[in-house]
C-alpha positions in Angstrom: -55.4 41.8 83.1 -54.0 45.2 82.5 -53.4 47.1 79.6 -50.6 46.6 76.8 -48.3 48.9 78.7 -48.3 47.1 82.2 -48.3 43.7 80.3 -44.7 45.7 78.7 -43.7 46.8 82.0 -44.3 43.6 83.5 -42.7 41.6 81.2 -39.8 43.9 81.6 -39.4 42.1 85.3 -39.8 38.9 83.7 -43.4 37.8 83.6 -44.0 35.5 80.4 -47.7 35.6 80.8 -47.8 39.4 80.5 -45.2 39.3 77.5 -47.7 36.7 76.0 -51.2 39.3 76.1 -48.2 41.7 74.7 -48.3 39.5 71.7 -51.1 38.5 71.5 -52.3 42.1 71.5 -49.6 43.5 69.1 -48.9 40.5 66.7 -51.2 41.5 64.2 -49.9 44.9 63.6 -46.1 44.0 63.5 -46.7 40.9 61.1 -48.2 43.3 58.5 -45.4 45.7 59.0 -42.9 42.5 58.6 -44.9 41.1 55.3 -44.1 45.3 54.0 -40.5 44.0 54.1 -40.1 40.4 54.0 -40.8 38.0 51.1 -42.8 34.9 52.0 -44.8 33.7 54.5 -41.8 31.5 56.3 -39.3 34.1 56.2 -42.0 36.7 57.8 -43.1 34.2 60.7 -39.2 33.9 61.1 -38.5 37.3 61.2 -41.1 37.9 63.8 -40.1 35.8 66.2 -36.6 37.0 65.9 -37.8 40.5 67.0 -40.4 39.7 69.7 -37.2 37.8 71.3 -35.4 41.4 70.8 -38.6 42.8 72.5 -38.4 40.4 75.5 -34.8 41.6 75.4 -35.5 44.9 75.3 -38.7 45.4 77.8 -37.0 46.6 80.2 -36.0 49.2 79.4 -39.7 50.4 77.8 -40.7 54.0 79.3 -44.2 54.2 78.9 -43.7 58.0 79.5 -42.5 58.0 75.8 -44.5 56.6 74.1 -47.5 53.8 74.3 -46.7 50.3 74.4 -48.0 49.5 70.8 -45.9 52.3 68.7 -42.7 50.9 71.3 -43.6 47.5 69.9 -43.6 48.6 66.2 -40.7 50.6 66.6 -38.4 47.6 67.8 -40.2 45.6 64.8 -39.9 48.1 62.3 -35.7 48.5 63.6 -35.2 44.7 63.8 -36.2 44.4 59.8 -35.1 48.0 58.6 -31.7 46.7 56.2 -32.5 43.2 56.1 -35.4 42.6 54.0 -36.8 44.5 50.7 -39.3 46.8 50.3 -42.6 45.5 48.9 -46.1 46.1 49.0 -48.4 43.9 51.1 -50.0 40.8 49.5 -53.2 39.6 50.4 -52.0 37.1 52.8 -54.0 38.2 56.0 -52.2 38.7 59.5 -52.2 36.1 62.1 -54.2 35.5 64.2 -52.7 34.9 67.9 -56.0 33.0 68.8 -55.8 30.3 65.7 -52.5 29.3 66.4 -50.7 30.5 62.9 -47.9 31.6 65.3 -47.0 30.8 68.3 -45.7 33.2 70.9 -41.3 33.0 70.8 -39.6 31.1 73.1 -38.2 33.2 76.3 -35.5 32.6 78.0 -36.0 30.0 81.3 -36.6 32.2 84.6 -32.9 31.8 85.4 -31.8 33.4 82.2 -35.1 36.4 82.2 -33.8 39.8 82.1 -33.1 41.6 85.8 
């Protein structure tokens, strides 16, 4: 297992199991950010899965030389919900956590269709 950023780089070339320890590792951190900005639990959980499939879209073209694969991760997050949600303070609802099972890990695109 490596750390976050060859998980990034490596699901950049397609490797699910790397994008999920991505997730698993960042999840967390961007469903706070999304509960900032999205009222209710359902729309939140929504939300997130719609940008982690942006992020498996968008791995590739991560540049580790930039910045580290966490604040990348946030970034997309924080740009995929920027305009479409309202601003709000946190409730007490707690994040998820990737090893319960509250959310699951967005589908990705079969091999055939994984980004070149």
């Amino acid at each position: 297992m490596g750390t976050v950023e060859q998980d990034l780089k490596s699901a950049g070339h397609g490797d699910r199991r790397a994008f999920a320890r991505v997730y698993d590792d960042t999840v967390p951190y961007a469903y706070r950010l999304v509960r900032c900005r999205v009222e209710g639990t359902a729309n939140a959980q929504a939300m997130l899965i719609q940008a982690y499939r942006q992020l498996w879209a968008q791995a590739p073209y991560y540049d580790e030389t930039a910045m580290s694969a966490r604040v990348w991760v946030l970034r997309v997050v924080d740009a995929h919900t920027k305009g479409r949600t309202k601003t709000r303070t946190p409730d007490n609802d707690p994040a998820p956590s990737p090893r319960k099972g509250r959310l699951r890990p967005p589908s990705v695109p079969r091999d055939d269709d994984a980004p070149v």
